[in-house]
N, C-alpha and C positions, 0 to 999 in steps of 0.2 A: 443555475448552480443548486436550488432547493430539488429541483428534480433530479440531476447527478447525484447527488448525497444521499435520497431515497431509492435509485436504483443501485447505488453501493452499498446500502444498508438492507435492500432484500436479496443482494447477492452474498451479503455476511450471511443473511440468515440461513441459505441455500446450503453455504458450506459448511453452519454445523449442525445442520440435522442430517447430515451424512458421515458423521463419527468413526464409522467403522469401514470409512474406504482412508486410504495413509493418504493425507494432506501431498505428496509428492503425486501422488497419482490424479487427485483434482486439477492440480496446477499441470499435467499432462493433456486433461482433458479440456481445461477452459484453455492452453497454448491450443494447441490442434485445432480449436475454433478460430482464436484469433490468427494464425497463422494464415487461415484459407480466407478470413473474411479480409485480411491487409493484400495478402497478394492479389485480390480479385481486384481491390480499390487501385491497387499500382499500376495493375494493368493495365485498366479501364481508364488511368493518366496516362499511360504510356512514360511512366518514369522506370530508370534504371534501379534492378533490384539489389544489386549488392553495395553500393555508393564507392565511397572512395575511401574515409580512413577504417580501414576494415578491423584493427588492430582493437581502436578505441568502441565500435560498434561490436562488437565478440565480447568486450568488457563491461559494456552497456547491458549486454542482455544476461551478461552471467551473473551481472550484481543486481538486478532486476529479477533474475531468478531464485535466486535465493533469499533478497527480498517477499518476492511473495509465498516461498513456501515455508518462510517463517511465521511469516503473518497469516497464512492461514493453518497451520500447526498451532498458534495461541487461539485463533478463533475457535477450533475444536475442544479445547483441552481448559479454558478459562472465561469467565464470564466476558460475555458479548460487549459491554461496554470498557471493562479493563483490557480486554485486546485491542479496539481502537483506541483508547488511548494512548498505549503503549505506540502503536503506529504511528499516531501522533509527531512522536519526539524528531520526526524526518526533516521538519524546516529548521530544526536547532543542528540536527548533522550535517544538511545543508548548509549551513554556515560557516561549521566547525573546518570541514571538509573542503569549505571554499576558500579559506586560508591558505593551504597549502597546496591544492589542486588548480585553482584558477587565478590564484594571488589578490584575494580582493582583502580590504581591509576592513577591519570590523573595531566599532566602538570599543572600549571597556565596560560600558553600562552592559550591553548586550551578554557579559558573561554573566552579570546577575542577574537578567534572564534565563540563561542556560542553568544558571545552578536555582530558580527558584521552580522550572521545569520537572529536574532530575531529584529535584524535593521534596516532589512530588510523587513520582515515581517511587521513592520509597516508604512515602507514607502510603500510598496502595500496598504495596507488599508486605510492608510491617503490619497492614491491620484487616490484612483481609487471607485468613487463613484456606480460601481455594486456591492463590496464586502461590505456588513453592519459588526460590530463588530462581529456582532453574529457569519456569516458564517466565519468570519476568526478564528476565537476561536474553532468552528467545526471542520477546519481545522488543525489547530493548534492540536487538541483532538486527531485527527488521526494521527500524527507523535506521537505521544505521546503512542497511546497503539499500534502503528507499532513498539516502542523500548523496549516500555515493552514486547510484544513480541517475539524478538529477543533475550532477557535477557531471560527469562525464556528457550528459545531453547539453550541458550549457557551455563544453570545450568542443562540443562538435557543431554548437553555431555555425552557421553559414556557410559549413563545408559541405554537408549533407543537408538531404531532403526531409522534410519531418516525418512523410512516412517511414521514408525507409528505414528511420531508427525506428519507428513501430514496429516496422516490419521481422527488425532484428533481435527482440523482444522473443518472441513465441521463437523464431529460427533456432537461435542459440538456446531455451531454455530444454525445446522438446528434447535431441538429441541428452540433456543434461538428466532431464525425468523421466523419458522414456526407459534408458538404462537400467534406472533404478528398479522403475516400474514391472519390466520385465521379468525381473528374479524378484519381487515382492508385489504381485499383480494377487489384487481380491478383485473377485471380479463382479462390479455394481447387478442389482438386482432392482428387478419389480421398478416402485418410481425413482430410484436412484438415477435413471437414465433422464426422468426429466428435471431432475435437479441439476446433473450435470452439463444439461442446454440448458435451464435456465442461468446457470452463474454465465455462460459464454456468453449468451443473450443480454442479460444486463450489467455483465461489465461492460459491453460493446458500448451501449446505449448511455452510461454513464460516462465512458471517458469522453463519447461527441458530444453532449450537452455540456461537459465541464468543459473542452476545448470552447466550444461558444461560447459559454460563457466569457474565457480569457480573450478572446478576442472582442468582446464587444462591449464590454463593462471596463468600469473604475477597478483596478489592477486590489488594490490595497481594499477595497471594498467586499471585491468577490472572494480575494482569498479567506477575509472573515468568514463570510459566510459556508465555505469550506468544514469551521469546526462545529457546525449545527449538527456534523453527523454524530457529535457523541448524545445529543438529545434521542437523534433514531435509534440509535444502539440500546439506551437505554430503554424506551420505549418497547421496541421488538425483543428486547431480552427478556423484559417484564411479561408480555402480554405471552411469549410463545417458549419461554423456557423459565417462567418465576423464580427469575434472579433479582434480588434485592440489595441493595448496598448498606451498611454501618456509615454514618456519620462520617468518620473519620476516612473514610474509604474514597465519598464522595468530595470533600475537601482536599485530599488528595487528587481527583481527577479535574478539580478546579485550579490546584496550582500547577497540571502540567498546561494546561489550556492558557492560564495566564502568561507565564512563559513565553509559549510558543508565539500568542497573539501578540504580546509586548516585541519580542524579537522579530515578527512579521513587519510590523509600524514604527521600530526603530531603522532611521533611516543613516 
């Protein structure tokens, strides 16, 4: 999981020192990776590529899309560590969202979790004058269809194959970015091209070390180790873009963390 969290956190880094390509056209280029690298693994099982509830899988990859091109529109646009945090808030709309998606029931404690999370969240944006309302709300956007996401992957338990909701990921988003891309194509330069193999390259590699991870570790143990990546963010924001944080800023990014962690280990 420390390894996952380090190749997500030099894939953060990837995507904002390339500012001047539109965040939709990144997430073009790193689906277009993942798309050929899941199909080649499908094949190579010889599992069937379209599954079966197609309806829910089409909805998986549209909110999964936009998902990531929100999150990575904040990685551009707002300090490296307040963008993941923001992303952060996904296990608390995974809950929210599981209420009324998968009908599970949730404590009442756990909402004073959720509200000491989003307490957070605005003490980030009250006292840190690079985040405008907008980009935290963007933020904010992206935790939000990163749960929805998740919900729909845990209604399509055991009807589908887990690639092939991988698979349906990149499927459903190119056709979505491509479009865009088309009529608003800048077209990457010089190392821009190896920036954009390195994000395809170490999300690959991060999302199979964090799958091993879930499979072979203590469930509640590893998902902690999960929010270590706001220390890397902080870290590589410091050392490669000399972003600093106010007091108040970082206390903020500590009560979305609590939050989240409490909500994680309440059972």
């Amino acid at each position: 999981m420390l390894l996952a969290g380090i190749f997500f956190a030099i894939m953060q880094v990837m995507v904002k020192y390339i500012p001047h390509l539109p965040a939709v056209e990144i997430v073009f280029f790193r689906s277009l990776f993942s798309l050929v690298a899941s199909y080649l693994i499908l094949k190579k099982q010889d599992v069937p590529l379209f599954g079966n509830n197609k309806k829910l899988l089409i909805l998986r990859g549209a909110s999964g899309a936009l998902g990531l091109i929100t999150f990575f529109y904040t990685l551009q646009n707002i300090p490296l560590a307040s963008a993941v945090t923001l992303q952060y808030l996904s296990p608390i709309f995974t809950t929210i969202l599981g209420i009324f998606i998968v009908k599970e029931k949730v404590k009442p404690i756990r909402f004073l979790y959720f509200a000491i999370a989003f307490g957070g969240v605005l003490v980030i944006e009250g006292f840190d004058p690079r985040i405008s309302i907008m980009y935290t709300l963007i933020g904010v956007a992206s935790g939000f269809f990163a749960g929805l996401a998740y919900n729909i992957i845990r209604k399509l338990k055991g009807s589908e194959h887990p690639l092939v909701i991988v698979f349906y990921f990149p499927l459903v988003t190119l056709p979505i970015v491509g479009v865009w891309s088309y009529f608003n194509w800048v077209m990457p330069m010089g190392w821009d091209w190896l920036l954009l193999l390195g994000i395809g390259i170490f999300t690959q590699l991060a999302q199979y070390y964090m799958t091993l991870a879930y499979q072979h570790a203590n469930l509640a143990k590893i998902t902690s180790l999960n929010y270590i990546g706001i220390v890397y963010a902080l870290f590589f924001g410091f050392i490669f873009f000399g972003e600093t944080f106010n007091l108040l800023t970082y206390l903020g990014m500590g009560l979305v963390l609590l939050g989240v962690i409490l909500n994680i280990r309440s059972k």
